[in-house]
C-alpha positions in Angstrom: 0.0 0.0 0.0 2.7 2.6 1.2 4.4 1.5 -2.3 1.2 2.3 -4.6 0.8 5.7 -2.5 4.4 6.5 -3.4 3.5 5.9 -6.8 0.5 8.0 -7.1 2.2 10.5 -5.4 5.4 10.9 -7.5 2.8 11.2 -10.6 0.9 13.8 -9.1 3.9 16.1 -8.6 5.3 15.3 -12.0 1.8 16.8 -13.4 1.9 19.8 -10.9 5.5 20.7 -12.4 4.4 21.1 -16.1 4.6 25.0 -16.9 4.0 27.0 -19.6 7.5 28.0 -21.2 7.5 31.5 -23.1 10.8 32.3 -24.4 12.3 35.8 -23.5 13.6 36.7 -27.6 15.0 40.0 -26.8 13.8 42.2 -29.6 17.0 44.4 -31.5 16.3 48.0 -31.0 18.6 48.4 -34.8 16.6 48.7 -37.8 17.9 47.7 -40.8 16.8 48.5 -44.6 15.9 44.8 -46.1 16.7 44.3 -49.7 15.1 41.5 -52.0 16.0 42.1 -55.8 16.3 39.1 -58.2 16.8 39.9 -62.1 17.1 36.8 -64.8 17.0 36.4 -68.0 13.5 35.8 -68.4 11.4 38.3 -69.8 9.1 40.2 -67.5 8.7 43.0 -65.0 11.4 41.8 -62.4 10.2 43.0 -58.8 13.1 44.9 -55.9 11.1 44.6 -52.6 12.3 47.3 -49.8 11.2 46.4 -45.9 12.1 47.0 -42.5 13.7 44.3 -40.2 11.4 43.3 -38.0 11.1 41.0 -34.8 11.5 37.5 -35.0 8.1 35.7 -36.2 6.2 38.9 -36.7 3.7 37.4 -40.0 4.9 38.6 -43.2 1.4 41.5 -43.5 3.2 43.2 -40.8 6.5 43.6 -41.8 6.9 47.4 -42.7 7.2 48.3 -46.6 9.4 51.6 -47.6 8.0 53.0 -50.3 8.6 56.4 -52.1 12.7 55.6 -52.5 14.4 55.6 -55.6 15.8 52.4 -57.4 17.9 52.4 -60.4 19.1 50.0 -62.5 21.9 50.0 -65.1 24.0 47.4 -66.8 26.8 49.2 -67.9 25.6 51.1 -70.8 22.4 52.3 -69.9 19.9 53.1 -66.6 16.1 52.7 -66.2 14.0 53.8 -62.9 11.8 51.4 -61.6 8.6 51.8 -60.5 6.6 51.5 -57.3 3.4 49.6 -57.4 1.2 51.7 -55.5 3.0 51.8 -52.0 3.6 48.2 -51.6 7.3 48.9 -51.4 7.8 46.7 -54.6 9.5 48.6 -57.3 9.7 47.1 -61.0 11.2 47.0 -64.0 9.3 47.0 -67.6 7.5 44.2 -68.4 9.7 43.5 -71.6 12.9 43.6 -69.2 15.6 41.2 -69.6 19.1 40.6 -68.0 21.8 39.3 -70.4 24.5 37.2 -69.5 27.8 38.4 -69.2 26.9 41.7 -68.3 27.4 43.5 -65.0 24.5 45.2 -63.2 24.2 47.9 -60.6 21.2 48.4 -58.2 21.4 51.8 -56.7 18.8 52.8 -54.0 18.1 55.9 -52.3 15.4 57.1 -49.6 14.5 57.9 -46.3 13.5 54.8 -43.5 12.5 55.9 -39.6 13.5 59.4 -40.6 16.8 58.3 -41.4 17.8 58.6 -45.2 20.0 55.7 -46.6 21.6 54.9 -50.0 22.6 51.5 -50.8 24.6 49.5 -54.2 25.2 45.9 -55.0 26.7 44.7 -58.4 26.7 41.6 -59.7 27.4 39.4 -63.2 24.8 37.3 -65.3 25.7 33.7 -65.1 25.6 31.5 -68.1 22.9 28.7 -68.5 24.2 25.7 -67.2 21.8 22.9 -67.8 20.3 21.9 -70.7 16.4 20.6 -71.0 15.5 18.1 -73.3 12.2 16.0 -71.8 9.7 17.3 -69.0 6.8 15.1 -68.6 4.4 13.8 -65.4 2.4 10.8 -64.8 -0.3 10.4 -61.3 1.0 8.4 -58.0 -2.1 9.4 -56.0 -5.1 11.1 -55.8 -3.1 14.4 -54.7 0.0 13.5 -56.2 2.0 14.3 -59.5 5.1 13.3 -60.3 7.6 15.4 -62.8 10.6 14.5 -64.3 12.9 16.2 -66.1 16.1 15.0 -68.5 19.0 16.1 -70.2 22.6 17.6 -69.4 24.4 20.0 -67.1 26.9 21.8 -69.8 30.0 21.0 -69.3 32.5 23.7 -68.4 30.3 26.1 -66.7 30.4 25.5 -62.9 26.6 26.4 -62.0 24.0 26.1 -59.5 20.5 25.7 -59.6 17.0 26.4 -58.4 14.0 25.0 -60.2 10.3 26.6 -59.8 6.9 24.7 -61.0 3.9 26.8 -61.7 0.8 25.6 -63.0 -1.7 27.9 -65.0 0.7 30.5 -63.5 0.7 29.8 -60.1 3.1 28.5 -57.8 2.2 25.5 -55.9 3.6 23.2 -52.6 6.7 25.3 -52.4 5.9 29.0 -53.0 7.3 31.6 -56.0 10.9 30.7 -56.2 11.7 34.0 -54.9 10.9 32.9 -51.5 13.1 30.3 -49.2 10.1 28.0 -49.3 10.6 28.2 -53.1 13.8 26.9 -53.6 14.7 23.3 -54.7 18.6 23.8 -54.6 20.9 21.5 -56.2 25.0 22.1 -56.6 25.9 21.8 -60.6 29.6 20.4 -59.1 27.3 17.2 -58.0 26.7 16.8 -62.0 29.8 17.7 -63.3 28.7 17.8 -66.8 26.8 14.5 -67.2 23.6 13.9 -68.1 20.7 13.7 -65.5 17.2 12.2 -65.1 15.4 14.1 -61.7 12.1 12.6 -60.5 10.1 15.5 -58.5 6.7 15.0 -56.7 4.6 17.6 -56.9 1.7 17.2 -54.6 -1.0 19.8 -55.4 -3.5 19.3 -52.9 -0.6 20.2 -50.1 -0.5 23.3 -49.9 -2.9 24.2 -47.1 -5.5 25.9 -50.0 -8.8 24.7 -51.8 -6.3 23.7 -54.7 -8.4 21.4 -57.6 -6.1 18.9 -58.9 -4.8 19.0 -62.2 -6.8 18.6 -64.7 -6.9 17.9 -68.7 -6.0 21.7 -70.2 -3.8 22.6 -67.6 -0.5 24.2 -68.2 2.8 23.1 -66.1 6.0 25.3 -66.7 9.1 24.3 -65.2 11.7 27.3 -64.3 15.4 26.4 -63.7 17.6 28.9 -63.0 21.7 28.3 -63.0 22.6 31.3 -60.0 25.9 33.4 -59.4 28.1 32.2 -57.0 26.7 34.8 -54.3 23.3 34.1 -54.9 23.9 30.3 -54.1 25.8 31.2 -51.1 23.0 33.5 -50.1 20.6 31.0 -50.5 22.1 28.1 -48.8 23.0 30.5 -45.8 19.2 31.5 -45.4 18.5 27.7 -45.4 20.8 26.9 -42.9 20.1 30.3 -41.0 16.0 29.1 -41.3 15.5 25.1 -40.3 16.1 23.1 -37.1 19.5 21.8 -36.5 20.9 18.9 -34.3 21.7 17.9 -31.7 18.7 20.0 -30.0 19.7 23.6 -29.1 22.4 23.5 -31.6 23.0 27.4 -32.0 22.4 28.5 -35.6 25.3 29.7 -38.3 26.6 33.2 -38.4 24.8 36.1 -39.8 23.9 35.7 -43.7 25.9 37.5 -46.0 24.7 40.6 -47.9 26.5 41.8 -51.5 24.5 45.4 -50.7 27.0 48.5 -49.5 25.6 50.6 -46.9 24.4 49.0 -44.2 21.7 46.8 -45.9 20.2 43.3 -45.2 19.5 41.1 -48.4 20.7 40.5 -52.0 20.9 41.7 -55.3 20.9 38.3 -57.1 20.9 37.1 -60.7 20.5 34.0 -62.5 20.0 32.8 -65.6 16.5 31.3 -66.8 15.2 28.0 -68.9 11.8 27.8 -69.1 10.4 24.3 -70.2 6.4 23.7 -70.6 3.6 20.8 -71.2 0.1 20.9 -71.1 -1.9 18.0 -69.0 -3.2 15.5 -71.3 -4.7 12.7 -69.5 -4.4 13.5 -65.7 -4.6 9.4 -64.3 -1.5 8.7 -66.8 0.6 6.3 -64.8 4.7 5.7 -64.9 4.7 3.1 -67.1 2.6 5.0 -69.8 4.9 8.3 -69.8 7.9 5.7 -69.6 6.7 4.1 -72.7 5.6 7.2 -74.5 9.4 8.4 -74.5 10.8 4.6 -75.8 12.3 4.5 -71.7 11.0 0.8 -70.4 13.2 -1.6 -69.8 13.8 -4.1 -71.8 14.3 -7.8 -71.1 
């Protein structure tokens, strides 16, 4: 009896103990002018965002935008002013812009943040194209699930890295617009080293926490890859690193993420060069062994 009342007991105060923890994150009294600016060779209206820092897990609506600054962009031999979309603190370039590779451009800024006025560069170089596409085709897995796969070569003396994006009917689903983290599916080009490759990519449409239909017969799929300077890569892999969990538990995160922008600023000037490839759903329940077949790729005994 005295043993089952010891028992009881020692439960009982291992319940009473459990508290509540609320971490004390000390909030940084410094704020910093956050710069987001990625140019490729694609043609469209490429997009410079200008923010505030802000405290750690304040949602992305609150974060402050600093509109009314001026941003410039030149490559060498000529200059164009971008323009603000309606004080959203997202400043673009025309719609029929494209970067070129080889060439060197210069992102100049200049406004006023907190009362405070700033001015802030970056320069950086247009990477060749690395990879070359040849098939992109898809076939069903599950009632929510798609997978993609894409074939050809990485080109063989250009060291390049790479980011792919997948948007269907113009939207960007699972992972987010490849300018965000949640956007990027990085891969070294060192790892390929100028052979020829065959990715398998599962796209799951329905997981992306929206009233997403599936695809459908009609629909258009466009694969992105982009081959990034060497900055950008480093950027990128540093805001990974900077943003998931790490082990053991309590494992203190990297140092600070490197910025190619002079004058105090947080973020990159990137640039990378674009391949675009495309397909439009056909039948939507196609299985592996039908796209397989469809490109002479079964095995044969």
């Amino acid at each position: 009896m005295r043993k089952i009342t010891f028992i009881i007991l020692a439960m009982l105060a291992a319940v009473s103990c459990v508290e509540d923890f609320v971490p004390d994150i000390k909030e940084s009294d410094v704020r910093r002018v956050v710069v987001d600016a990625v140019l490729t060779t694609d043609t469209t209206a490429h997009c410079v965002r200008l923010s505030a820092s802000a405290p750690y897990g304040t949602p992305s609506e609150r974060i402050p935008v600093i509109s009314g600054a001026s941003v410039r962009l030149s490559d060498g031999t000529s200059q164009i002013e971008l323009k603000e979309e309606s004080g959203t603190g997202c400043y673009y370039t025309p719609e029929d812009y494209a970067g070129e590779v080889g060439k060197t451009y210069t992102l100049t800024i200049d406004g006023e943040d907190a009362g405070e006025s700033f001015h802030f560069e970056a320069a950086d170089t247009m990477p060749p194209g690395g990879v070359r596409g040849d098939g992109f085709d898809y076939y069903k897995m599950t009632d929510s699930l798609w997978c993609f796969a894409i074939w050809g070569q990485d080109l063989p003396g250009i060291i390049s890295h790479y980011a792919a994006d997948l948007r269907v009917n113009g939207e960007a689903h699972g992972y987010g617009r490849w300018i965000s983290i949640d956007g990027y599916q990085m891969f070294d080009g060192n790892y390929l080293n100028g052979g020829e490759y065959f990715f398998y990519s599962a796209f799951d449409i329905l997981g992306t926490g929206e009233e997403t239909p599936p695809l459908k017969e009609g629909d258009l799929v466009e694969l992105y890859t982009y081959s990034m300077s060497d900055f950008f890569y480093s950027f990128m892999t540093a805001m990974m690193s900077e943003s998931i969990a790490h082990m053991p538990l309590f494992s203190p995160q990297p140092a600070n993420i490197p910025t190619n922008i002079t004058g105090g600023a947080a973020g990159v000037f990137a640039l990378a060069h674009c391949t675009k490839m495309s397909l439009v759903i056909g039948n939507p329940d196609r299985t592996r062994m039908e796209m397989l077949a469809d490109h002479g790729m079964l095995p044969k005994f």
